[in-house]
C-alpha positions in Angstrom: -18.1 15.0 -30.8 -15.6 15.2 -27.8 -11.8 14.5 -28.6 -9.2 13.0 -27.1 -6.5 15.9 -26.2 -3.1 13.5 -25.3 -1.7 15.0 -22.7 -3.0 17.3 -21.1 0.1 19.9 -20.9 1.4 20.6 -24.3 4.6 19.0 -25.9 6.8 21.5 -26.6 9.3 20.5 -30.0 11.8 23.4 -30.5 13.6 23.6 -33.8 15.2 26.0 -36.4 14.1 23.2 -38.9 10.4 24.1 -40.2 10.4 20.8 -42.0 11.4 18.7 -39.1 8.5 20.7 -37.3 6.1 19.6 -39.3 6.7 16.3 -39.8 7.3 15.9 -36.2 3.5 17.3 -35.0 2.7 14.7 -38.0 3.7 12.2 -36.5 2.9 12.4 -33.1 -0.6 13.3 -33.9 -0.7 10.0 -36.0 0.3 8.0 -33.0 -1.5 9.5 -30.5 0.1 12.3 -29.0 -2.7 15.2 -30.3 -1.4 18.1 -28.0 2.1 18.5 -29.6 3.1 22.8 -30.0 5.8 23.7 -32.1 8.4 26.8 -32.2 11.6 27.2 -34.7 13.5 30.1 -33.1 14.9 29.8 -29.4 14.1 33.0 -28.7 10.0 32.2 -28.7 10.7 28.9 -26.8 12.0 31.1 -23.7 9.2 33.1 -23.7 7.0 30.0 -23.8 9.3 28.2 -21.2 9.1 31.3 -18.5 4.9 31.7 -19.3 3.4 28.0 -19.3 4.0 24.6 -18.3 5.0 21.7 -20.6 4.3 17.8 -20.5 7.6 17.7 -22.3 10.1 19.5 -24.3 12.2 18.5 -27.2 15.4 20.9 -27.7 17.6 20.9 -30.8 21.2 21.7 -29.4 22.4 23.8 -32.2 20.0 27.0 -32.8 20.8 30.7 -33.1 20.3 33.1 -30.2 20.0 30.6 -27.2 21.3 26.9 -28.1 19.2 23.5 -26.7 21.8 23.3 -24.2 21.0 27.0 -22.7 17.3 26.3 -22.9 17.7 23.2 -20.7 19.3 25.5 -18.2 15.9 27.7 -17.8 13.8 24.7 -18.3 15.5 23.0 -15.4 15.8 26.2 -13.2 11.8 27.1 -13.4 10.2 23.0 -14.0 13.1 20.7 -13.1 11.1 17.7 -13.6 9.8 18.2 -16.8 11.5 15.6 -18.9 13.9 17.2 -21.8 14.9 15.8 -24.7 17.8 17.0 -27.1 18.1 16.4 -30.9 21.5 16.7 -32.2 23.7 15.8 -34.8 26.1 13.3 -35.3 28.8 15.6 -34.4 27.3 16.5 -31.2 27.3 13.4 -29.2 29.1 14.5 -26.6 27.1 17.5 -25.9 24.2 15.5 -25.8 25.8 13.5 -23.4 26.5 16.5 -20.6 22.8 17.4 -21.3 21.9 14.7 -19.8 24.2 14.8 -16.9 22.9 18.2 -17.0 18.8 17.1 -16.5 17.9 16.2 -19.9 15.6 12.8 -20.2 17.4 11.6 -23.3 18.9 12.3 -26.5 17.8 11.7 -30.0 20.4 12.2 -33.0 19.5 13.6 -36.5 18.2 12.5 -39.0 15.2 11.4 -37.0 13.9 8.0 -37.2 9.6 8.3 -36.6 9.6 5.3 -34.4 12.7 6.7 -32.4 11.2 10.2 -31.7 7.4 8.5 -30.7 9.0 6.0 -28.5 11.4 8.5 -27.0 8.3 10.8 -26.2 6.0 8.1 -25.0 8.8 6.8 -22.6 9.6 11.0 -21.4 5.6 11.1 -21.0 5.4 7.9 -19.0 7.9 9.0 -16.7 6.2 12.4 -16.2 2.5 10.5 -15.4 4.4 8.4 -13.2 5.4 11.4 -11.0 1.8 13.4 -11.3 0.4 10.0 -10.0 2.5 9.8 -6.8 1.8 13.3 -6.3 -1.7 13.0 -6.8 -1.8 9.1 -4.8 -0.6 11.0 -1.8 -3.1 14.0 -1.8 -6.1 11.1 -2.3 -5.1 9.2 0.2 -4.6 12.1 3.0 -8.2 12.7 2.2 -11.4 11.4 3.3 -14.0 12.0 0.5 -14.3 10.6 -3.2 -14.0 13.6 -5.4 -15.8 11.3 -8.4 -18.5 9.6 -6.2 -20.9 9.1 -9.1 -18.3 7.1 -10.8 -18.7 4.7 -8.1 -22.2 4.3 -7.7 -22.5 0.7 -8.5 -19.7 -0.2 -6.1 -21.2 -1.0 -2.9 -19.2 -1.0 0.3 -18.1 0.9 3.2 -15.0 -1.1 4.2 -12.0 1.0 4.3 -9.6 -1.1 2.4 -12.4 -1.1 -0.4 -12.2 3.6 0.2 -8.9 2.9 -0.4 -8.5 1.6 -3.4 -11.6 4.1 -4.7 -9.2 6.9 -4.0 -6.5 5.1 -5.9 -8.3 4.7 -8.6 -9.1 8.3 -8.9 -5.3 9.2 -8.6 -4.5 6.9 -11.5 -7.8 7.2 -13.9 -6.9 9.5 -16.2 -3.3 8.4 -17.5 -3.1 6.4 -20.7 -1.5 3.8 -18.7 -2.4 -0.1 -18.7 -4.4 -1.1 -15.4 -4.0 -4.8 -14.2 -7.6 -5.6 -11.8 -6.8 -9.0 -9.8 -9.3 -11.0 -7.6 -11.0 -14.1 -6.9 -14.1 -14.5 -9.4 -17.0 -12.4 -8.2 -15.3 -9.6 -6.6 -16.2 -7.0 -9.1 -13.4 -6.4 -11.5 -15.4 -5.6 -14.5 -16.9 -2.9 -11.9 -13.8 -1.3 -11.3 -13.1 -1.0 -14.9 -16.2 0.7 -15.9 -14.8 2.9 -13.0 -11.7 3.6 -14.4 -13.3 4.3 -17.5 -15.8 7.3 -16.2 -13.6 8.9 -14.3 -11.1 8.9 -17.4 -13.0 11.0 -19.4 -12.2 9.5 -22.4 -14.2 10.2 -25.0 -14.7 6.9 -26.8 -16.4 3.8 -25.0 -15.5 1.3 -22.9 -15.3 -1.9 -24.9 -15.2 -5.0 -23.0 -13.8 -8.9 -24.3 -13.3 -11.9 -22.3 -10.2 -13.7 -24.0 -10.8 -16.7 -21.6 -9.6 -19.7 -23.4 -9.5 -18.3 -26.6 -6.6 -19.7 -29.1 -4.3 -16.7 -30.9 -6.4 -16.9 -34.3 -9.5 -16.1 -32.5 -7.5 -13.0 -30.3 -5.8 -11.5 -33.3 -9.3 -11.4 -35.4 -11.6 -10.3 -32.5 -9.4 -7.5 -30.7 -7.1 -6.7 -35.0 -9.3 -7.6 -37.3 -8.2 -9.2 -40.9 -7.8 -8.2 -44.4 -9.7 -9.8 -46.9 -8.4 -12.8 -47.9 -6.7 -13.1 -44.5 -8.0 -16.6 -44.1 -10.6 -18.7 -45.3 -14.0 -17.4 -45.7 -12.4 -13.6 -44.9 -14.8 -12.7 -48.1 -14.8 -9.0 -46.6 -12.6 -6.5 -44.6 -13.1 -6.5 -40.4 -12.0 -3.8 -38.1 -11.0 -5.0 -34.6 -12.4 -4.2 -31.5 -9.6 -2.3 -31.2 -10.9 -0.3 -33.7 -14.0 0.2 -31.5 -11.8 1.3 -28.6 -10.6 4.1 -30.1 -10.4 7.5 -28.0 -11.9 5.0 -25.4 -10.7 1.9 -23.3 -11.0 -1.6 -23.7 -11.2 -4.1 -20.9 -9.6 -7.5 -21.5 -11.1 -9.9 -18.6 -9.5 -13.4 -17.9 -5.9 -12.3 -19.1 -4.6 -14.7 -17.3 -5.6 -17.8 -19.7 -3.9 -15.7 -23.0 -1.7 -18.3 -24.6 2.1 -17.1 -25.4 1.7 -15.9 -28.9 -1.6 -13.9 -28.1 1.1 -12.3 -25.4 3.7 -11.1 -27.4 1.1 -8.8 -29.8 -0.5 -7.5 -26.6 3.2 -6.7 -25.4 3.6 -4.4 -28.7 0.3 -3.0 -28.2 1.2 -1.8 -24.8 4.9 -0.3 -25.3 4.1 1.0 -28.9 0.5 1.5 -29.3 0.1 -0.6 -32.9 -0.9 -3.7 -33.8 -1.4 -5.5 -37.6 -4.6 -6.5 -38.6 -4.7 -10.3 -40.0 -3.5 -11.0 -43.4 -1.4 -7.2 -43.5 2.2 -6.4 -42.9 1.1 -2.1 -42.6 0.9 -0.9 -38.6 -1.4 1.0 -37.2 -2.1 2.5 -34.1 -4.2 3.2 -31.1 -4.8 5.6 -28.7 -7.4 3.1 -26.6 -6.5 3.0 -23.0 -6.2 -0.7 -22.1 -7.5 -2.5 -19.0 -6.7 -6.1 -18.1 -8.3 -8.2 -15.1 -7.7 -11.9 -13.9 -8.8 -14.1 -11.5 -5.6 -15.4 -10.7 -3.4 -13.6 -8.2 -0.3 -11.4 -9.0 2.3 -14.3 -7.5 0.4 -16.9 -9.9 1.2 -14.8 -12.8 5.5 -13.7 -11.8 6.3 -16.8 -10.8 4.4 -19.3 -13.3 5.8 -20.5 -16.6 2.9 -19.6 -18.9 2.5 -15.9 -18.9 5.8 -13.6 -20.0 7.8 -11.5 -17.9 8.4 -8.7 -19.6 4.2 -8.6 -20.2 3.6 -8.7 -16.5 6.1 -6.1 -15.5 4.4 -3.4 -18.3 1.1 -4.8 -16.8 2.2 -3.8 -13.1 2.4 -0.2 -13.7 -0.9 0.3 -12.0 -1.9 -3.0 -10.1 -5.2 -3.2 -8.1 -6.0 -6.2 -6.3 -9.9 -6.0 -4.7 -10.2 -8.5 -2.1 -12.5 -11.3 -1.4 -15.8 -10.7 0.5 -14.6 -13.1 3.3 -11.8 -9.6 3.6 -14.3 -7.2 3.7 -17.4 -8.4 5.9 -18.1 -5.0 7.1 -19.8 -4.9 3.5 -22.5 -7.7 4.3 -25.0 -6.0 5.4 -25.2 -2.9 3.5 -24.6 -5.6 0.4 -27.6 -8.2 1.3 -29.9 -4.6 2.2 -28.8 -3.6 -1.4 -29.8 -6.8 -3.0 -32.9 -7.5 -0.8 -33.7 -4.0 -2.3 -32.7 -5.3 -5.7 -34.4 -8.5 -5.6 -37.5 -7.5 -4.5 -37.9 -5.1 -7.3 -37.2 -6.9 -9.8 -39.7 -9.8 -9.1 -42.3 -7.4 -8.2 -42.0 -8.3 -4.2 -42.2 -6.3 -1.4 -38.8 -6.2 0.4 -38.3 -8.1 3.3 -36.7 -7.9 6.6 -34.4 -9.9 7.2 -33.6 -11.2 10.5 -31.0 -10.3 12.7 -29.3 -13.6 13.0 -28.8 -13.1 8.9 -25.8 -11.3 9.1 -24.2 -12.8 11.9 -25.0 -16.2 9.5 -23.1 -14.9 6.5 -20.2 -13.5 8.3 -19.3 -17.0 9.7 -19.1 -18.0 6.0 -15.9 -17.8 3.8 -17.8 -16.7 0.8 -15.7 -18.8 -2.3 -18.3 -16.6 -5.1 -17.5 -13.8 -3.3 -20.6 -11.0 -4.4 -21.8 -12.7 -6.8 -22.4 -15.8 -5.0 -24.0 -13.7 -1.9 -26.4 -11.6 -4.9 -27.6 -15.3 -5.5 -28.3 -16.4 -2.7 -30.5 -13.1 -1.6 -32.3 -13.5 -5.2 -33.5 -17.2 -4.1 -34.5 -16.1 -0.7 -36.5 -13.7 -1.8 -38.2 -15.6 -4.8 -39.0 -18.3 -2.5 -40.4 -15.4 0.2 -44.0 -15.2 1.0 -44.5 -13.8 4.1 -43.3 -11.8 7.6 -39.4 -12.4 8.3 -37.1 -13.4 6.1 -36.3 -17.4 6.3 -33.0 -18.4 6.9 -33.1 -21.9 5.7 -32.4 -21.0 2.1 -29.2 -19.4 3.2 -28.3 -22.4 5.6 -28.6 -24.8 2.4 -26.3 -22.4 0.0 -23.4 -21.7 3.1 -23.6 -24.9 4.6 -23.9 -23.8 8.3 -26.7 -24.3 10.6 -27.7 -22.9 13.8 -28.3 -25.9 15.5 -26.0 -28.4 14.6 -22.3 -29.1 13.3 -22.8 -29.2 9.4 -20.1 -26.3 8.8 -17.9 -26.7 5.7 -14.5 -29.2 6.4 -11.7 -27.0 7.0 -8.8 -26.9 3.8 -6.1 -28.2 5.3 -4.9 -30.2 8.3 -3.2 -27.1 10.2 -6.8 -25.7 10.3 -8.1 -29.2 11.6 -5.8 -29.1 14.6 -5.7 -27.0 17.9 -2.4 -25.3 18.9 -1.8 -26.4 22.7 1.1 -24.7 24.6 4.1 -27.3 25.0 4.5 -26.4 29.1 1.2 -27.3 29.8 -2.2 -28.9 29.0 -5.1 -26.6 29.7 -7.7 -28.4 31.5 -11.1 -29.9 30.0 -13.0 -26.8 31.7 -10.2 -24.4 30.6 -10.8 -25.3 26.7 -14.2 -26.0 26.4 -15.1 -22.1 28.1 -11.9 -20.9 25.8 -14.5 -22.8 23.1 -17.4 -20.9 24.1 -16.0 -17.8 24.5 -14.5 -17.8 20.9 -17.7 -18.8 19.4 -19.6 -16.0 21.1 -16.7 -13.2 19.7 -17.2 -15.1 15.9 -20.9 -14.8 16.0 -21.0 -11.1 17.7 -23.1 -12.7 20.6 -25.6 -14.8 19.0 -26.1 -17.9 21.1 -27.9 -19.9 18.3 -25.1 -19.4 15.9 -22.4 -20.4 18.7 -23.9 -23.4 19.3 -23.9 -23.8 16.1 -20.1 -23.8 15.6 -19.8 -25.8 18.5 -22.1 -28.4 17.4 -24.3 -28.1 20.1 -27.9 -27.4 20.7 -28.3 -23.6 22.2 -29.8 -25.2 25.3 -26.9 -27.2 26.0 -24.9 -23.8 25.5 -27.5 -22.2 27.6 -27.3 -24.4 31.0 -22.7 -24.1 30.2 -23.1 -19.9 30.2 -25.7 -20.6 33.7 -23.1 -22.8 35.2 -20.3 -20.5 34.6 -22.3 -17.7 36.3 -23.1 -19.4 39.4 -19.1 -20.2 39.5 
């Protein structure tokens, strides 16, 4: 069975102190951190410092040979933004102090607390992602292929924001880091997660809950699990779903609807890693990567009253926002060809062709369902299919617009119902209505029948206008 190895480079804990050692490597293996090396004379430590690269290094000031403070010197000089942390003694404040002005990340002082020295680390490795990220963000985005295409095989599109945030994703997959996915509902969140999830290359699965509307007992119990005795009817012992995650990820959809007390455990789960099951006051821990999506957009959620701060902020550290279809309608057509293709196989159909005018059609529409809502309307156009060219009149009933008349949706507010006129002067009746036409003709790429349409004429009518302007 494949492991988890957290991080990738080593931590590096340098000690005189074989005891400390030990229950150091302990305890970060017990929270997580499972590639953790140890050394107790300085002299070793510099030979590992000048021959390999570290995630992080850990430096107890006082130790024979070369002190922490000396080590930080060559640590600096060869990797200087691998974060260093010093352990000292009471008595050595102050020298942990100039360490720090000297480079070092932090300082921890003796005797060691356990949740100290994990949170410490965690916060040193955080910081060190961060950086690889950027690095690796801008090397992404300078190029133009996926390196993981696979990973995106069920992601259809060939719009460049959409490349875009492919290549992000890639750059940011394989940190422990929490994700937050936002977009409107049927954009393909759950999509992007899965995503994430491959290219991670985690070796647990990806475990996915929809908290929508679910009340803090029902959270704690499904993602926790409970003691027995916990509760009424808790006749036996439950592991969470957390629990499930482990070595893996697990995708919470619809975080946006989590009441407040649901909040504050996912808070600790994210800046600690542990959680209490129901009904027990012992902690444990996680190393499940966690993935949140929401349909609601990332000003709804900063500036409402109902989701915390402090949760939104640790949620932000990797933010991808996929936009609507009515953003992205160079997708359209390669999207209704890929669920024409879809369609038809699954209800035993030969595919159809659609007409040209199709595409034109749904690119004057807004799209609310985004994907979803355009992968029903192909699957009802095709069940209903018998014969030759695709009809459009199923898609005219589900959008709304029409080719020969005015039955487009109302527009959503009144600055969309009104025309801006310059205030020097009026254009004339002839000016506006060609301005009319000619805007109608750029919206539907050409297609007469659809430009009547919008104008909520019949194409003859916008037949004998485009003769008469000719003859002009």
């Amino acid at each position: 069975m494949k492991i988890n190895v957290y991080p990738e480079l080593p931590v590096l804990i340098v000690d005189d102190e074989d005891h400390f050692l030990n229950s150091a490597e302990l305890i970060l293996a017990s929270n997580g951190i499972t590639n953790a090396r140890t050394c107790n004379n300085s002299k070793d430590a510099l030979s590992l410092i000048e021959k390999e690269i570290f995630s992080l290094v850990t430096l107890d000031i006082n130790m024979p040979y070369l002190s922490g403070t000396e080590l930080l010197t060559k640590i600096k000089e060869r990797t200087p933004e691998t974060p260093v942390i010093m352990i000292t003694a009471i008595n050595d404040v102050d020298k942990a102090v100039n360490c720090i002005k000297a480079g070092a990340f932090d300082y921890i002082v003796k005797p060691v607390d356990d949740s100290r020295l994990t949170t410490t680390i965690r916060r040193g490795l955080n910081l060190s992602e961060i950086r690889d990220e950027n690095k690796k963000l801008k090397q992404y985005l300078l190029e133009d292929k996926l390196h993981y295409p696979e990973a995106f095989s069920k992601i259809i599109t060939q719009s460049q924001p959409m490349l875009a945030i492919l290549k992000y994703i890639e750059a940011i997959a394989k940190t422990p880091l929490p994700v937050l996915i936002t977009g409107e509902t049927g954009t393909g969140k759950e999509l992007i997660a899965e995503s994430i999830h491959k290219i991670s290359g985690r070796a647990g699965e990806l475990v996915k809950v929809n908290i929508a509307g679910v009340d803090d007992m029902f959270f704690s119990d499904t993602l926790f699990g409970h003691k027995k005795g916990a509760f009424t009817n808790a006749e036996l012992e439950r592991n969470g779903l957390i629990e499930k995650a482990s070595d893996g990820t697990l995708f919470l959809d619809e975080i946006g609807d989590l009441n407040m007390e649901s909040q504050v455990k996912l808070l600790r789960l994210l800046q600690d890693n542990t959680y209490y099951q129901l009904g027990s006051d012992t902690i444990k821990s996680t190393n499940a990567r966690v993935i949140v999506a929401t349909n609601r957009t990332s000003k709804e959620l900063s500036e409402g009253s109902k989701f915390r701060k402090d949760l939104y902020y640790r949620l932000m550290t990797h933010h991808i926002n996929i936009p609507g279809l009515a953003e992205r309608k160079a997708d359209i057509p390669i999207l209704t060809e890929h669920f024409l293709e879809k369609a038809a196989k699954e209800l035993g159909k030969k595919k159809p062709t659609p007409p040209k005018a199709l595409f034109t059609l749904l690119e004057n529409y807004n799209f609310p369902g985004n994907i979803r809502e355009l992968e029903a309307m192909v699957y009802d156009a095709v069940n209903l299919h018998e014969k030759g060219i695709l009809s459009l009149r199923t898609f005219k009933n589900k959008t709304g617009l029409s080719l020969n008349d005015n039955s487009y949706p109302e527009p959503n507010s009144e600055s969309e119902q009104s025309i801006a006129f310059p205030t020097d002067k009026l254009p004339t009746l002839n000016e506006t209505e060609w301005s009319l036409i000619e805007e109608a003709l750029k919206r539907t790429n050409g297609n007469q029948s659809l430009a009547a349409g919008l104008l909520g004429i019949t194409r003859r009518a916008l037949n004998n206008r485009l003769q008469r302007s000719k003859k002009k």
